[in-house]
C-alpha positions in Angstrom: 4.0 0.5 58.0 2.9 3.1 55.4 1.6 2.1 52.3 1.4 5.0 49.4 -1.4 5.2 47.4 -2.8 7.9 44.4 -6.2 8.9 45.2 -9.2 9.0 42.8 -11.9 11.7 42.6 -14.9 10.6 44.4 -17.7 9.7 41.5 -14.4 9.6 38.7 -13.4 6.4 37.1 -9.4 5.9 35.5 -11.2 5.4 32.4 -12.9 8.3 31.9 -9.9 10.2 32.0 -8.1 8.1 29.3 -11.2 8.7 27.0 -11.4 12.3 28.1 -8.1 13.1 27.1 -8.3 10.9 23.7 -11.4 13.2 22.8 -9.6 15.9 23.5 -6.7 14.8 21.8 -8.4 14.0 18.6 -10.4 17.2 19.0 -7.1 18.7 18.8 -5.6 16.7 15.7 -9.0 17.5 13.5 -8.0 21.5 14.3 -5.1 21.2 13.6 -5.4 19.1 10.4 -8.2 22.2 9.5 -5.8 24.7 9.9 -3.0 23.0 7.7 -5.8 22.6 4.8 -6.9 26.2 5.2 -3.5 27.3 4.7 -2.4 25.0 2.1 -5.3 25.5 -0.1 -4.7 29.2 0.3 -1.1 29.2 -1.0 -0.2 25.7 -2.7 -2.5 26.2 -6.2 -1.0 29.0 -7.1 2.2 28.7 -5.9 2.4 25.0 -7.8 0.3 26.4 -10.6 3.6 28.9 -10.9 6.2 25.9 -10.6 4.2 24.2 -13.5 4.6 27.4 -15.5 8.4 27.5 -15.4 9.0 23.7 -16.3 6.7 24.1 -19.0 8.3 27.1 -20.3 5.8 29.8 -19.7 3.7 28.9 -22.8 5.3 26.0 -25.0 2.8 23.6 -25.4 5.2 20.9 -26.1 6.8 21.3 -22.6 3.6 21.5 -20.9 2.9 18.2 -22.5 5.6 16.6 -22.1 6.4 18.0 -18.1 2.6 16.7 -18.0 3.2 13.4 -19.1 6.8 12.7 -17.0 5.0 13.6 -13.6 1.4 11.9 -14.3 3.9 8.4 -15.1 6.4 8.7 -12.7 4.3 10.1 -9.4 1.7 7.8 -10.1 3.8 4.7 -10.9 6.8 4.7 -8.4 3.7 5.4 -5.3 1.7 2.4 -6.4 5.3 0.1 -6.9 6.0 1.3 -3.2 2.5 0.1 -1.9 2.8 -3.0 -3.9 6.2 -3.5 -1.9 4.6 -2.3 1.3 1.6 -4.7 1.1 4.0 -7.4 0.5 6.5 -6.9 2.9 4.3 -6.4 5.6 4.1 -9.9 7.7 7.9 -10.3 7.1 11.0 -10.1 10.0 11.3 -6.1 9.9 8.1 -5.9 7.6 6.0 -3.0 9.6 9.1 -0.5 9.6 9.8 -0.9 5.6 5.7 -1.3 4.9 5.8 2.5 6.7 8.7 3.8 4.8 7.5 3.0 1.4 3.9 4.3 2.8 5.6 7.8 4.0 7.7 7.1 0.5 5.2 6.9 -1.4 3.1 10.0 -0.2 6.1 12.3 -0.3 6.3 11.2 -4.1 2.6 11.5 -5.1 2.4 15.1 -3.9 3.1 16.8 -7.5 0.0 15.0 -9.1 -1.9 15.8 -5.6 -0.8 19.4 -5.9 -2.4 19.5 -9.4 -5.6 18.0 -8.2 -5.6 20.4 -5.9 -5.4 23.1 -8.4 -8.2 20.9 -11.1 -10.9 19.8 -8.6 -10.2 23.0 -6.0 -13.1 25.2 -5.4 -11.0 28.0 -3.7 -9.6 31.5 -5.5 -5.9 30.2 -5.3 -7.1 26.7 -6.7 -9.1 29.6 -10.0 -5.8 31.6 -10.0 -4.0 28.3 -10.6 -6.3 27.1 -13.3 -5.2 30.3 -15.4 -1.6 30.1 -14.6 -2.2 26.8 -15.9 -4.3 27.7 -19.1 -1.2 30.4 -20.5 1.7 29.4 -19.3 1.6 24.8 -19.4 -1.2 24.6 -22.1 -2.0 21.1 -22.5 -0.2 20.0 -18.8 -3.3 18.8 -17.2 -4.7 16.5 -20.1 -1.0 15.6 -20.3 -0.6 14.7 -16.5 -4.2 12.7 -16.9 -2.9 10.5 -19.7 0.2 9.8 -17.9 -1.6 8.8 -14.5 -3.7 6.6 -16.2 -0.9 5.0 -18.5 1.2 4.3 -15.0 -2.1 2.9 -13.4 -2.4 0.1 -16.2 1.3 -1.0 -15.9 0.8 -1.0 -12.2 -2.1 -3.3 -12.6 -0.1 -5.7 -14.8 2.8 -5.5 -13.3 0.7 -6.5 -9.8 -1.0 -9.4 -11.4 2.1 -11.1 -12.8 3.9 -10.3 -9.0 0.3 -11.8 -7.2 0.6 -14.7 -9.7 4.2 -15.4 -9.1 3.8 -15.8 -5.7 0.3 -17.5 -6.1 2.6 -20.0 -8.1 5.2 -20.2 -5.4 3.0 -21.5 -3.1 1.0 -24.2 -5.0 4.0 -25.4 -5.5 5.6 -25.3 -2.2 2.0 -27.0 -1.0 2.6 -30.0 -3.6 6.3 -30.3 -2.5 5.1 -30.9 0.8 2.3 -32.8 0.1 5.0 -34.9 -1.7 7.5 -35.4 1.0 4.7 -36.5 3.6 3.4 -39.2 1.2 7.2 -40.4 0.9 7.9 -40.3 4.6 4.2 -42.4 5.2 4.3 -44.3 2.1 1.0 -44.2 0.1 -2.6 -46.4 1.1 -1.6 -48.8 -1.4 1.7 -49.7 0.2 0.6 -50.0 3.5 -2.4 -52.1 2.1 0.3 -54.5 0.1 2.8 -54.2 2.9 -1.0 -55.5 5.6 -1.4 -58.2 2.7 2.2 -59.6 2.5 2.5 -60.0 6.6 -0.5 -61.8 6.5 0.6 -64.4 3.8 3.7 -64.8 6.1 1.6 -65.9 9.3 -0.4 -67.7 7.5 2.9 -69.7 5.8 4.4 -70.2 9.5 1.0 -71.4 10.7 0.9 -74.5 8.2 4.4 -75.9 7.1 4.9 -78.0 4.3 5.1 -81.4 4.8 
């Protein structure tokens, strides 16, 4: 009888392979994830910077506002909803898959107002090239875009307290509703004392008739 068998390196454990090609794997991600921020950072600014310029009519500071002010609400707002949604779906039947849609959805959606960041806080000659685009062609689109974000992240707020305190509310009551229907199904201290007291009276009654 022959028995197969896989054969280890002398002086090499299984493990050490696993983590040896989990290093190397990550190694591999972070180069990648290098390469795709090298590249983007090259091209995006400018190209978005140019985008920017033709919504906002190559120079009409009322577009450039108003363009501004549509993006900073809605790509702020809608990705913080879809978190809110993911955060809250998350330990439900199905849960995880939705929780990563609205994740992926909401990342997809945010990348006009990360696209301008890149162009604002970028250090690199497309991210400068971009900040001129941005200066003749969508005056006022930045400020614009700011006010917007920040107007989305207070109705996000409120509108996450009032969800958090709906379901904070749920709960309480769903705890006293319980709390209720065990205390009916027991019965309460004092009935059980009164119900004690009454049996007693009874065997005390049969003990001694009356004559």
């Amino acid at each position: 009888m022959t028995s197969h068998s896989v054969e280890q390196p002398v002086g090499v454990r299984p493990g050490a392979n696993v983590w040896r090609h989990r290093i190397l794997g990550a190694l591999a991600f972070v180069v990648v994830l290098v390469l795709a921020y090298v590249l983007v950072a090259a091209f995006i600014p400018r190209w978005w910077a140019q985008r920017i310029a033709g919504m906002s009519g190559h120079g009409s500071f009322s577009r450039g506002i108003w363009s501004g002010l549509l993006l900073g609400v809605l790509c702020t707002a809608i990705p913080l909803l879809l978190l809110l949604f993911a955060a809250t779906v998350w330990g439900k039947r199905g849960g995880r898959f939705l929780a990563g849609a609205a994740a992926v959805g909401a990342i997809v959606i945010a990348l006009p107002n990360l696209m301008t960041l890149s162009i604002v806080l970028g250090g690199s000659s497309a991210a400068h090239a971009g900040e001129r685009v941005l200066d003749v062609d969508a005056p006022g689109f930045r400020g614009a875009t700011l006010s917007g974000a920040i107007v989305a992240t207070l109705l996000f707020l409120l509108t996450a307290f009032l969800v958090l305190r709906g379901r904070f509310r749920l709960h309480q009551a769903a705890k006293r509703q319980l709390a209720t229907q065990r205390a009916q199904s027991v019965g309460t201290p004092q009935d059980i004392d009164d119900t004690t007291r009454e049996s007693k009276f009874r065997h005390a009654d049969d003990g001694h008739p009356k004559t």
